[in-house]
C-alpha positions as CSV (number, residue, x, y, z in Angstrom):
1,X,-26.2,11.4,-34.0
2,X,-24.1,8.5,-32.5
3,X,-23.0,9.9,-28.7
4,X,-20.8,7.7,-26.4
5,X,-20.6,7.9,-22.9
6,X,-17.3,5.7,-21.1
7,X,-16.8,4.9,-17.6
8,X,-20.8,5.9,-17.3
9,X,-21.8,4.3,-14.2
10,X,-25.1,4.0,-13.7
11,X,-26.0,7.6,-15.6
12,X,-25.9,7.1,-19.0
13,X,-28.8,7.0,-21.4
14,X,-30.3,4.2,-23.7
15,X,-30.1,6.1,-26.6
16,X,-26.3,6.3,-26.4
17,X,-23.6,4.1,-26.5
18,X,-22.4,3.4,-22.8
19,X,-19.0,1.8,-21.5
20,X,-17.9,1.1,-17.8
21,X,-15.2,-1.0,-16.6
22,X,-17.9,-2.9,-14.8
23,X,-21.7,-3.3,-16.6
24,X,-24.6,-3.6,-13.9
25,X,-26.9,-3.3,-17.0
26,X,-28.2,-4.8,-20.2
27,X,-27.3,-1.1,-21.8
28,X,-24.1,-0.7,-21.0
29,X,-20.8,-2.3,-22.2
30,X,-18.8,-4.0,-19.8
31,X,-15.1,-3.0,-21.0
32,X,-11.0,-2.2,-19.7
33,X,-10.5,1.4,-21.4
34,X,-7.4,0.9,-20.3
35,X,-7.4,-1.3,-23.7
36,X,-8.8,1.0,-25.9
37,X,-11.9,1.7,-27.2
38,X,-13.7,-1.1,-29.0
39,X,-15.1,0.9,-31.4
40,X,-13.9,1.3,-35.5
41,X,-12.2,5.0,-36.3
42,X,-14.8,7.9,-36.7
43,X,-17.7,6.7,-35.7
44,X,-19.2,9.1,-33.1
45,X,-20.6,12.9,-33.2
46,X,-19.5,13.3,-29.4
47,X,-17.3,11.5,-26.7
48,X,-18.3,12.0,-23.1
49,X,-16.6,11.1,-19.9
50,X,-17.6,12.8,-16.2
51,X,-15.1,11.8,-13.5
52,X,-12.8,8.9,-15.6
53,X,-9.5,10.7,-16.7
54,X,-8.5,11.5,-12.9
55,X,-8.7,7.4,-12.5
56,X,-5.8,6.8,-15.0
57,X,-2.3,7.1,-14.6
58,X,-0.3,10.6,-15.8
59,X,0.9,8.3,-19.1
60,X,-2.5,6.3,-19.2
61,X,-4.1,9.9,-20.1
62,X,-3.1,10.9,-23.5
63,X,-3.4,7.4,-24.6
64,X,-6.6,7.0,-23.6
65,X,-7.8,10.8,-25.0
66,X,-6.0,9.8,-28.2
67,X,-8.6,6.8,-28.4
68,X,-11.2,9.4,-27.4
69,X,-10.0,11.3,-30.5
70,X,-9.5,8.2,-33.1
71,X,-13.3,6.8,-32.4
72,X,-14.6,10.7,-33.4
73,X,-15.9,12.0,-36.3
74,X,-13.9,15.1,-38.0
75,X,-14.8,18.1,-35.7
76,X,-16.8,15.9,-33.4
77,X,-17.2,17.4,-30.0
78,X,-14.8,15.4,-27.1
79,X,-16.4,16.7,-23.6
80,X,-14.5,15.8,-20.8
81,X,-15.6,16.6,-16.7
82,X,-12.7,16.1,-13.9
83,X,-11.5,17.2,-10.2
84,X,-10.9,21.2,-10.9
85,X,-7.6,21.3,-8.9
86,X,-7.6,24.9,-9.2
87,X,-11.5,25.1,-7.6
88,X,-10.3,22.8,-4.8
89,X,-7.0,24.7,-4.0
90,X,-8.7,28.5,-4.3
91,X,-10.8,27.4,-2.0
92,X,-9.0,25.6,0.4
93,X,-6.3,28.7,0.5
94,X,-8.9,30.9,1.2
95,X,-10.5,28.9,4.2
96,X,-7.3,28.7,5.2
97,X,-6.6,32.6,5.0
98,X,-9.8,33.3,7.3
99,X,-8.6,30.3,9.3
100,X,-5.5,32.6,10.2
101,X,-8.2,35.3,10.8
102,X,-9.6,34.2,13.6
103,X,-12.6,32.6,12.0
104,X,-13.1,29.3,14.1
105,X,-16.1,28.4,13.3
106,X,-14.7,27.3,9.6
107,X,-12.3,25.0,10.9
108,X,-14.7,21.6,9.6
109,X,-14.6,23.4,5.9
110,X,-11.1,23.3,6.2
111,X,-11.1,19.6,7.5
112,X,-13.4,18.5,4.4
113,X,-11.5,20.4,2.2
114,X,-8.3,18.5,3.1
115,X,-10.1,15.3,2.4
116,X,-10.9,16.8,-1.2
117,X,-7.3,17.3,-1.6
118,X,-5.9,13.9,-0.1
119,X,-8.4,11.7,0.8
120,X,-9.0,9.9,-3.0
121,X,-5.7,9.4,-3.9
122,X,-4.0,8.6,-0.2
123,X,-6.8,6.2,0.6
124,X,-6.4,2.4,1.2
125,X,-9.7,1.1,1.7
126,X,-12.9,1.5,-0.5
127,X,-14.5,5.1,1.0
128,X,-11.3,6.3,2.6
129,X,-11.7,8.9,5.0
130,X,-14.2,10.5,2.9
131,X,-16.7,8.2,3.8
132,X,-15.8,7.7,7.2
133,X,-16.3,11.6,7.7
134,X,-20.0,10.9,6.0
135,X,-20.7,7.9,8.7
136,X,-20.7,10.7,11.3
137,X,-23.7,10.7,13.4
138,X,-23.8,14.3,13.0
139,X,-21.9,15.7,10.4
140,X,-20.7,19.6,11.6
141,X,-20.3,21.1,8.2
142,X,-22.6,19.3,5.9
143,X,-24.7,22.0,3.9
144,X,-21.0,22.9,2.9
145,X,-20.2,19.3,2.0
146,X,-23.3,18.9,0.1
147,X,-22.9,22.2,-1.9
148,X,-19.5,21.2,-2.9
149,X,-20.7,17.8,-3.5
150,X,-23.9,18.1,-5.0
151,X,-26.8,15.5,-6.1
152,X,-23.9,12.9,-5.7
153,X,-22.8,13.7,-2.6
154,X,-26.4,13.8,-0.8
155,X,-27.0,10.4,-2.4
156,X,-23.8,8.6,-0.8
157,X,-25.0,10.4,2.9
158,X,-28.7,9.2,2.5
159,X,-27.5,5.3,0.7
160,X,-24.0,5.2,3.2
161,X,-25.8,6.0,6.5
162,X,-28.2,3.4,5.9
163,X,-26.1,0.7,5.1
164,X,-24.2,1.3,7.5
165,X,-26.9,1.3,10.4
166,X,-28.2,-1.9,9.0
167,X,-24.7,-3.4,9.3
168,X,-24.5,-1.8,12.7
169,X,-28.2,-3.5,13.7
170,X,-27.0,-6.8,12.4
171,X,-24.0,-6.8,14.7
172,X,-25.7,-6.6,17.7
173,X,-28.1,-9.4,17.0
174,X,-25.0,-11.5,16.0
175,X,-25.3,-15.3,17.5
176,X,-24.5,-18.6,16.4
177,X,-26.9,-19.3,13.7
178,X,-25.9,-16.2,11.9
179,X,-22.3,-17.3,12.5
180,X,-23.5,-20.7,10.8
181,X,-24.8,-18.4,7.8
182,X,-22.0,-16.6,7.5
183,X,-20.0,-20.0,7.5
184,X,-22.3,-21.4,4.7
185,X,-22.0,-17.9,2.5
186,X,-17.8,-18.6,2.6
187,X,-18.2,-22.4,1.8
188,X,-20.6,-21.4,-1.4
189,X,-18.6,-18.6,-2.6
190,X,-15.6,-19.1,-4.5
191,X,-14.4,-15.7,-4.0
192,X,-14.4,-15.9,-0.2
193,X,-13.1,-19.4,-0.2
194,X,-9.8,-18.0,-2.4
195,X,-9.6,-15.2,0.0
196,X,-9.7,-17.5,3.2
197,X,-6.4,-19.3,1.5
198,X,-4.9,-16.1,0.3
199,X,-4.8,-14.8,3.8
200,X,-3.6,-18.3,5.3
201,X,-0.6,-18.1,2.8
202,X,0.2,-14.6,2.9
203,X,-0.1,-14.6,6.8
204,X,0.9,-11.0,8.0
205,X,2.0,-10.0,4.2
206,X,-1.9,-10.3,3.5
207,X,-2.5,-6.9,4.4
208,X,-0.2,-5.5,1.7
209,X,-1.8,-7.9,-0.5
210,X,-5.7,-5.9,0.4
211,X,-3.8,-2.7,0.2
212,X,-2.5,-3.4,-3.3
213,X,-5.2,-5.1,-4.5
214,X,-7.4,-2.1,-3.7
215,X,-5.1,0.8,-5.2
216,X,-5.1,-1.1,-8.7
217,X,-9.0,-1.4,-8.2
218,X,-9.4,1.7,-10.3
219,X,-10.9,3.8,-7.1
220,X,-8.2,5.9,-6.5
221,X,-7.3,9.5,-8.5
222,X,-4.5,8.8,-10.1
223,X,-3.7,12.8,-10.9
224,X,-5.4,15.8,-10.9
225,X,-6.2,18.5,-13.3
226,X,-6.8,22.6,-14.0
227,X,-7.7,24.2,-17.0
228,X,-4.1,24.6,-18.5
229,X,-2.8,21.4,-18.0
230,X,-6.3,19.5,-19.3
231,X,-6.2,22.2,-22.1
232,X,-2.4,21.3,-22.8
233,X,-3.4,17.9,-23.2
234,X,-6.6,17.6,-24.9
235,X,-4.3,19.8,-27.6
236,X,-1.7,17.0,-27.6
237,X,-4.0,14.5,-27.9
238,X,-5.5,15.5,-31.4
239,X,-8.1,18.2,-30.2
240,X,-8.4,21.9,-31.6
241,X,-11.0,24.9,-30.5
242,X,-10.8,23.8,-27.0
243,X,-12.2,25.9,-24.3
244,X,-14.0,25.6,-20.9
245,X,-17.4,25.2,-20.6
246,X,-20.6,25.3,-18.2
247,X,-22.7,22.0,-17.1
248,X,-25.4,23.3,-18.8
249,X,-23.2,24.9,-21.9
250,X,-21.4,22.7,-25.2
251,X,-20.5,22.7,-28.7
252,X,-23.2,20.1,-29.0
253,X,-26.4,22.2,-29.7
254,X,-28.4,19.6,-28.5
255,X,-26.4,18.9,-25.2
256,X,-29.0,20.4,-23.1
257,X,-31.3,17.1,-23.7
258,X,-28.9,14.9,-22.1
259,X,-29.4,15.9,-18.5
260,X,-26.2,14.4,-17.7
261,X,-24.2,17.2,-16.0
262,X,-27.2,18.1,-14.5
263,X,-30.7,17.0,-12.7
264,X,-33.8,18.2,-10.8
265,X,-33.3,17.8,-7.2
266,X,-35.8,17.3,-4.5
267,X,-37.0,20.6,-5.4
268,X,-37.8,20.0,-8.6
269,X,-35.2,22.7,-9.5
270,X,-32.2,22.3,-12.2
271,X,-28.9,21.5,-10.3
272,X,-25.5,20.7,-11.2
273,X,-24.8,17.0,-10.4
274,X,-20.9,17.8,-9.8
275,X,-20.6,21.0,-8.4
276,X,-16.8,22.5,-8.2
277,X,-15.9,20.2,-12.0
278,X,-13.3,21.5,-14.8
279,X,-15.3,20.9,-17.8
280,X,-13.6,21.2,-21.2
281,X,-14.4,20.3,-24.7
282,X,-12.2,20.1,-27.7
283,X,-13.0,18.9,-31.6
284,X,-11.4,16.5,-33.3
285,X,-8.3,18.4,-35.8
């Protein structure tokens, strides 16, 4: 079996082939999908992507699942996991509803829920709101942000808070020798030094320059998706047999090896890394 897993992040598994954008490791492949897939035609048994297609553009999609299509074997299994716009808006119109009702005590589930809706492809700054709403000191509806967010989203409150409490720490002990450092860090690296001159030319305009620079950084959504509209596209992209399916559920007999759609918790018990996804399969015509 020859499995490939693109715009992986830091879950994929050595035993498949793994492309990001950006590699942090000797196991995956450091490549722009937005250029293809380096790969020759039907090669793979199954093409995998959690969380990638809502990061392209509307007409970067088919493109890129037309690739997904060319690199597959005939009737190999494309699995794709996204955003389920329909979850988000169900359950924002029904928070809203009881909202309406009288029900006050919902009003930060409605808050978060707006944040799911706006916050990733309005932001202008890495974390957005999102992660501003996480840096709370005490965060009023957080079991219902980590059930919707899952294993993922109890990470980024455990690693986020930390960080940045540490920042927080090193501000108040800030004097002139770690002023000096600081100095040093921009003198030895290029990247701060051609930032320093970007903002002395740009002047005010630099600003727009950050803001651009950040929504073509790839963080963004870019569109969002439901079951007819994936389905529509996965059909015009080359796929047939296409249906929904569960995290724990594929075409794949041996998907449930993979662990990538799910993981033990703290618990020790199976749970579903992105709670609230669209997750769709199709094979290759």
């Amino acid at each position: 079996m020859k499995l490939l897993n693109l715009g992986c992040g830091s879950r994929y598994r050595r035993d498949w082939t793994n492309v990001d954008f950006q590699s942090y490791s000797s196991h995956v492949l450091s490549w722009n999908l937005k250029n293809g897939i380096p790969f020759d035609d039907g090669i793979f048994d199954l093409v995998y992507h959690s969380h990638v297609l809502e990061h392209f553009q509307k007409s970067e999609a088919k493109p890129f699942l037309s690739e997904c299509c060319r690199v597959l074997k005939p009737n190999g299994v494309l699995r794709v996991v996204v955003p389920d716009l329909e979850e988000i808006v169900s359950s924002y119109l029904s928070v809203l509803s009881k909202l309406r009702n009288g029900e006050e005590s919902l009003e930060p589930c409605y808050d978060w829920l707006m944040l799911e809706m706006f916050d990733q492809t309005t932001r202008n700054s890495s974390g957005g709101e999102m992660l501003r709403h996480l840096l709370q000191e005490s965060i009023p509806n957080i079991q219902y942000v980590l059930e919707r967010g899952g294993k993922e989203m109890i990470d980024i409150v455990n690693s986020k808070k930390s960080y940045f409490h540490d920042s927080l720490k090193e501000m108040e002990h800030f004097n002139l020798v770690s002023l000096l450092r600081k100095i040093r860090f921009v003198v030895k690296n290029p990247k701060e030094i051609k930032r320093f001159l970007i903002k002395l030319i740009l002047g005010q305009e630099y600003e727009a320059w950050e803001i651009g620079k950040f929504r073509l950084s790839g963080e963004v959504h870019q569109w969002m998706y439901d079951e007819f509209s994936l389905g529509r596209l996965l059909s015009q992209s080359g796929f047939d047999q296409i249906k929904r399916v569960s995290p724990f559920d594929s075409s794949l007999s041996e998907w449930q090896n993979y662990n990538l759609d799910i993981e033990c918790d703290e618990k020790g018990e199976i749970a579903v890394y992105k709670p609230n996804s669209l997750i769709m399969e199709g094979l290759k015509s």
